[in-house]
C-alpha positions in Angstrom: 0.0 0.0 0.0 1.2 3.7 -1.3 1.3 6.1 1.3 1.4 9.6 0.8 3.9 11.8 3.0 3.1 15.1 3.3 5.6 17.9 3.0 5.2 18.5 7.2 6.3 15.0 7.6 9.2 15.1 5.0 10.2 18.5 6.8 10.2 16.7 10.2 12.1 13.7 9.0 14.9 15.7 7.5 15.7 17.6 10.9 15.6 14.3 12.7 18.3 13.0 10.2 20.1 15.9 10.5 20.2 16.0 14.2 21.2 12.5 14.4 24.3 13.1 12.0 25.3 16.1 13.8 25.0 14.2 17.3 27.2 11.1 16.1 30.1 14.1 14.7 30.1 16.1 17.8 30.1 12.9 20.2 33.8 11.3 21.9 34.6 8.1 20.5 35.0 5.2 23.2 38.4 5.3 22.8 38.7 9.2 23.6 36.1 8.7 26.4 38.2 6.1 28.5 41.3 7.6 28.1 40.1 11.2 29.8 38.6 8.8 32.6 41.7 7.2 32.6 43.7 9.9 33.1 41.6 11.7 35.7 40.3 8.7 37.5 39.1 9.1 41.0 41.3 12.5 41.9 38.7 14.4 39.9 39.2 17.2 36.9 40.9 19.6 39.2 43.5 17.1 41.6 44.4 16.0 37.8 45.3 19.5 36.5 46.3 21.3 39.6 50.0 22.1 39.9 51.9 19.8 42.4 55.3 21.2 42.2 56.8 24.3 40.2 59.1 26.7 40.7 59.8 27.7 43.9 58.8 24.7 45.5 61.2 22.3 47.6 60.9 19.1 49.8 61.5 15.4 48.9 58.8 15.1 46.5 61.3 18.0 44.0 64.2 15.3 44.7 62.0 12.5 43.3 60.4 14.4 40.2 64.4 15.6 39.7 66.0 11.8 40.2 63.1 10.5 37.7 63.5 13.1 35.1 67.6 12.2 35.6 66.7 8.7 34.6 64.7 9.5 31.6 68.3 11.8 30.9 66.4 14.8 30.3 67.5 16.5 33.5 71.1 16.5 33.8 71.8 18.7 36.9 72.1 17.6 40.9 69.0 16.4 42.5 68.7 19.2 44.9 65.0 19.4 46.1 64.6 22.9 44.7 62.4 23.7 41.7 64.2 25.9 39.9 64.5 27.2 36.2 66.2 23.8 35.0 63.7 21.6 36.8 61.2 23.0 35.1 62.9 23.2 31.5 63.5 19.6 32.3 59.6 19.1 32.5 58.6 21.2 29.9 60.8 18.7 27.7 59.0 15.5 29.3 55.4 17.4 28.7 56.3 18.1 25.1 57.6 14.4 24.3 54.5 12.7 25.7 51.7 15.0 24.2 51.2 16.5 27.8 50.0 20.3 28.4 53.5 22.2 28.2 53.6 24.2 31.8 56.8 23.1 33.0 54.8 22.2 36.2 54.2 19.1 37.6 50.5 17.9 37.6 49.2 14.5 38.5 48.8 13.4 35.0 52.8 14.7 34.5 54.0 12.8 37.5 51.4 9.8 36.6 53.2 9.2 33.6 57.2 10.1 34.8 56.1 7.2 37.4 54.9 5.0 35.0 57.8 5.0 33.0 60.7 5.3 35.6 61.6 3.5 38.7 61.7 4.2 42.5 64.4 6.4 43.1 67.1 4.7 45.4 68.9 6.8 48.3 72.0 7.1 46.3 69.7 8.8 43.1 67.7 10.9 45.7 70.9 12.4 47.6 73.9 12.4 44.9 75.9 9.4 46.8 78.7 8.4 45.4 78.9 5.2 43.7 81.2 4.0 46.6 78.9 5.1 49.0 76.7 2.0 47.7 78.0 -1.2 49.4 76.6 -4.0 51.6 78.7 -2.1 54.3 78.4 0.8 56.3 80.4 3.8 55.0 80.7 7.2 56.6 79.7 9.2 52.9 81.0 12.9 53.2 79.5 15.3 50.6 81.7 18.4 50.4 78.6 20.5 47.9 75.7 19.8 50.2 78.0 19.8 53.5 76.5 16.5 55.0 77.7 13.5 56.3 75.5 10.9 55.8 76.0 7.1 57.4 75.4 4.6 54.7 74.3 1.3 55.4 73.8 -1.6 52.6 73.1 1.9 50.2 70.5 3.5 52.4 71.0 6.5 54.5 70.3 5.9 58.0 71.3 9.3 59.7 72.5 12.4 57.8 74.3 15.2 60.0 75.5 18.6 59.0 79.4 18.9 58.0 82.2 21.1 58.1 85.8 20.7 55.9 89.2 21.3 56.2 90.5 25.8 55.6 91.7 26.7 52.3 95.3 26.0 53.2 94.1 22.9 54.5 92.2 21.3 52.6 90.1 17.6 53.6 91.3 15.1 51.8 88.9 13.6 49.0 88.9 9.9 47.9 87.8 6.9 49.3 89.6 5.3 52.7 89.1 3.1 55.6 88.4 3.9 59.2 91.6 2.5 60.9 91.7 4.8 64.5 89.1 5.4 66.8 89.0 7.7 69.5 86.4 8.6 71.9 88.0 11.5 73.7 91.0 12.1 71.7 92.3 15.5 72.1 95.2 16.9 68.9 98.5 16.2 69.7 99.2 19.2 67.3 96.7 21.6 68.5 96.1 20.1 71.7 92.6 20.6 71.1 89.5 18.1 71.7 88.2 15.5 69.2 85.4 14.1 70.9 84.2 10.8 68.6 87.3 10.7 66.6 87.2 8.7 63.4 90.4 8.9 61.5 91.0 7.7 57.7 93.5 9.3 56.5 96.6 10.4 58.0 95.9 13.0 61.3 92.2 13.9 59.4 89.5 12.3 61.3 85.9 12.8 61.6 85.1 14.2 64.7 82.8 16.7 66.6 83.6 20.5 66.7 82.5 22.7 70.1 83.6 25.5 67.7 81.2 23.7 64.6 78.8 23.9 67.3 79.4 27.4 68.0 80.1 29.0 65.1 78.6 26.9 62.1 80.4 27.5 59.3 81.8 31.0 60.3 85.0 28.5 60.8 86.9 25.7 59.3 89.1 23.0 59.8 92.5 22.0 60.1 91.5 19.0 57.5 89.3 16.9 59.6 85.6 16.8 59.0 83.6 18.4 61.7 80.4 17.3 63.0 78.4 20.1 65.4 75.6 17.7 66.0 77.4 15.8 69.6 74.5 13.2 70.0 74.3 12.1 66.2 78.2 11.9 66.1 77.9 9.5 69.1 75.9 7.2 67.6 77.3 6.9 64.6 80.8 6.0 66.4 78.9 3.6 67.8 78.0 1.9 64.8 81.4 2.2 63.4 84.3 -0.5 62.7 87.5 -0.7 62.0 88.1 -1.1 58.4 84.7 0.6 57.8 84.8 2.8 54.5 84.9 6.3 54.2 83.8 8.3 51.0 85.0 12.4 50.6 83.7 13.6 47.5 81.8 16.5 45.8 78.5 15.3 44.7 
């Protein structure tokens, strides 16, 4: 049976076509869909997009972004847990390589993905240790550019402690050497002055803890020893010391 469609009804289907055509155009495919849910996932539109770290910030989480953006060997200075201008050039280039909004801050979608594709950053990446530093040993690990003294045992840092060096005529000695002298109330036999919690390993240089360290920070310097101002944390650690026990002095 012939039926006969008015010009209403062909009016009304060709805006329903229409609409439908326009609908399917303007619509996310599946793909796009899961990938924006993905991405966000429980934190919500704004935790995603809101900036974690940029410049001017500081802390461990810097240290972490820094030692994973080391790994991928796009960041090549010292992890230092301060965002400054090469931390976020560094970021920018990550963003730009994997399609990311280029801020050169860190978001939770950036640090999502610099997490998926690097691993947990060890002691050693997070605080510049020298490669001796990393044994199955404990080491006494003396960083001359941050001015810490950090005990190392089987590669983790169990107690880090504020250091002082050797004067310009007088240098500390850097290299790596063995703890064969302890002391716990040696007094200088040159300067006939104290060295509590003496730990020597190379020659007369020792580390040891300063009163004047303690007193006047680093107003002052050594003769060549290492100086330790904090008296409780030195103790411990010469506790924990042996003979034979390495010691690292480098510049990180």
């Amino acid at each position: 049976m012939n039926v006969r469609r008015t010009p209403v009804a062909m009016l009304l289907t060709a805006i329903l076509a229409l609409g439908l055509s326009l609908g399917s155009m303007l619509a996310p495919s599946s793909a796009q869909a899961t990938t924006t849910s993905t991405s966000v996932g429980k934190t919500g539109l704004h935790t995603a997009y809101k900036a974690l770290y940029k410049q001017g910030s500081s802390g461990i989480g810097v240290r972490r972004v820094q030692a994973r953006l080391k790994e991928r060997r796009i960041y090549g200075g010292r992890v230092t847990g301060n965002y400054g201008s090469k931390t976020a050039g560094a970021v920018k280039i990550f963003q730009r390589n994997q399609h990311l909004a280029v801020t050169g801050k860190v978001n939770q979608r950036t640090l999502d993905r610099l997490r998926s594709m690097t691993h947990t950053p060890t002691d050693a990446k997070l605080y510049n240790l020298h490669r001796n530093c990393v044994t199955s040993g404990r080491v006494l690990c003396v960083d001359k550019t941050d001015r810490r003294m950090r005990y190392v045992r089987k590669g983790h840092i169990v107690r880090s402690i504020d250091a002082r060096f050797g004067c310009s005529n007088n240098k500390s000695r850097q290299g790596t050497f063995k703890v064969y002298r302890k002391s716990r109330n040696h007094v200088s036999s040159i300067y006939h002055t104290p060295m509590p919690y003496a730990m020597f390993f190379s020659g007369g240089q020792a580390v040891h803890y300063s009163s004047d360290f303690a007193a006047r920070g680093y107003n002052g310097c050594s003769h060549g020893c290492v100086n330790v101002r904090n008296k409780s944390s030195i103790r411990w650690v010469f506790d924990q010391i042996r003979i034979n026990d390495r010691v690292v002095v480098y510049r990180s």
